[in-house]
N, C-alpha and C positions, 0 to 999 in steps of 0.2 A: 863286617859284622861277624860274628863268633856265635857257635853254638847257644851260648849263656848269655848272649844276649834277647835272645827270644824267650819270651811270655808263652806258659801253655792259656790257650782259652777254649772254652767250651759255649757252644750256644745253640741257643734250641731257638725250636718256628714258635713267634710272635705276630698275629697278623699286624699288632700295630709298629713293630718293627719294621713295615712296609713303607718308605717315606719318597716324598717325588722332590729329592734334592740331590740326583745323582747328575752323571753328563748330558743323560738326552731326557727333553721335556713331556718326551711322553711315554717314560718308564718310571716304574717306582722301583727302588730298593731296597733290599736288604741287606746291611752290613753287616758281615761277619766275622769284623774283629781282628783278622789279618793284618792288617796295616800298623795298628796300634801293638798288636802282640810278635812282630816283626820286623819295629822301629822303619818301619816303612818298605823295608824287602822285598813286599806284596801287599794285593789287594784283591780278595774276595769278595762276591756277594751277587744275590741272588735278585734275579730282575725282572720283572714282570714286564712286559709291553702293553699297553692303555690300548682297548677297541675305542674306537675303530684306528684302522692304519693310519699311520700319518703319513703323510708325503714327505714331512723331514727327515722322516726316514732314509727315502730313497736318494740322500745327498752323500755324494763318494765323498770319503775321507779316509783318514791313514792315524793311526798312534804313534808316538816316539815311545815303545816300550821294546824290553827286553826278550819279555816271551805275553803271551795271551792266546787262553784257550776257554772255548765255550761248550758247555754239556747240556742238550736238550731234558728237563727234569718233565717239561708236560707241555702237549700244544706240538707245532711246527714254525718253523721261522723260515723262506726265501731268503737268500744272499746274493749276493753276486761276488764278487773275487776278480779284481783288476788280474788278464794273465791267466786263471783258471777257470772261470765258468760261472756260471749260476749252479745253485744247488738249493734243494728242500732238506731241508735239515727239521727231521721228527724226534717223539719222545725217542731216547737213547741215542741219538746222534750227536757227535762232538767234530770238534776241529780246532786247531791251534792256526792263528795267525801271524805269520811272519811278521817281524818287523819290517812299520813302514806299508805295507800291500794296503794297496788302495780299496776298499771294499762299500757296500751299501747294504741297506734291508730292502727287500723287492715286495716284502708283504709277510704278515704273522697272523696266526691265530687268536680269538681273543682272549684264552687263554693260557700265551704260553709262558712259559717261565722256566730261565735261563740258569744255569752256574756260570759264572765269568772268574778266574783267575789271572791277574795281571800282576808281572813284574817288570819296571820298579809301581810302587804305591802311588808314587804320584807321575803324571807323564801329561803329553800334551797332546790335543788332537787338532790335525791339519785340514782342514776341509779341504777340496780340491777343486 
C-alpha cells in the first residue's frame, strides 16, 4: 500500500457510535474509520467493557497481528501477560502486545474505556 492509497478521516465522539458487534461480547465499540480509510492497514477504535466483569474475559488468548497497542482513556483494566506478569493498567497507561503473547483480562472497572490500535485490519484470535 502507498501513501495515496490512504483516506484522510476525521471523527468525533457519537455515543450512539458505541455498537456491541466488535470481537468480545461484552464490549461495545467504537469504530474509528481506520480500516476503511487504510484499505485495511489497521484498525482502531475505542471500547468500552460492559459491568459487571465477565469471566470470558478471563480466557487466555493470542492475535495473529502485526502490531497492537492499548491506551487507558478512563477507568483501569487487570491483565495478565503469558511470560510477563499481571499488571493494573489505569487512566494513561498503555502497552503494545507482541505478536501472538498469550494474554487475559483479570478484571475492569465499570467504566473503563480503551484506545485499541491493531495492524493488519483484520486478523484472527486463538484462544488457548
Amino acid at each position: 500500500m502507498t501513501d495515496s492509497e490512504q483516506q484522510f478521516v476525521v471523527n468525533h465522539l457519537r455515543e450512539d457510535d458505541f455498537k456491541k458487534d466488535g470481537l468480545r461480547p461484552y464490549a461495545t465499540y467504537r469504530d474509528l474509520g481506520f480500516a476503511k480509510a487504510t484499505n485495511g492497514l489497521a484498525q482502531a477504535h475505542v471500547i468500552r467493557l460492559l459491568p459487571p466483569f465477565s469471566p470470558e474475559a478471563a480466557k487466555l488468548h493470542y492475535h495473529t497481528i502485526h502490531f497492537q497497542m492499548v491506551y487507558v482513556l478512563k477507568g483501569w483494566v487487570k491483565n495478565k501477560f503469558v511470560g510477563q506478569g499481571e499488571f493494573l493498567m489505569e487512566k494513561g497507561s498503555s502497552w503494545i502486545q507482541p505478536p501472538g503473547i498469550e494474554h487475559a483480562i483479570l478484571d475492569y472497572s465499570d467504566d473503563v474505556e480503551l484506545l485499541e490500535v491493531i495492524l493488519p485490519a483484520e486478523f484472527d484470535t486463538v484462544n488457548v
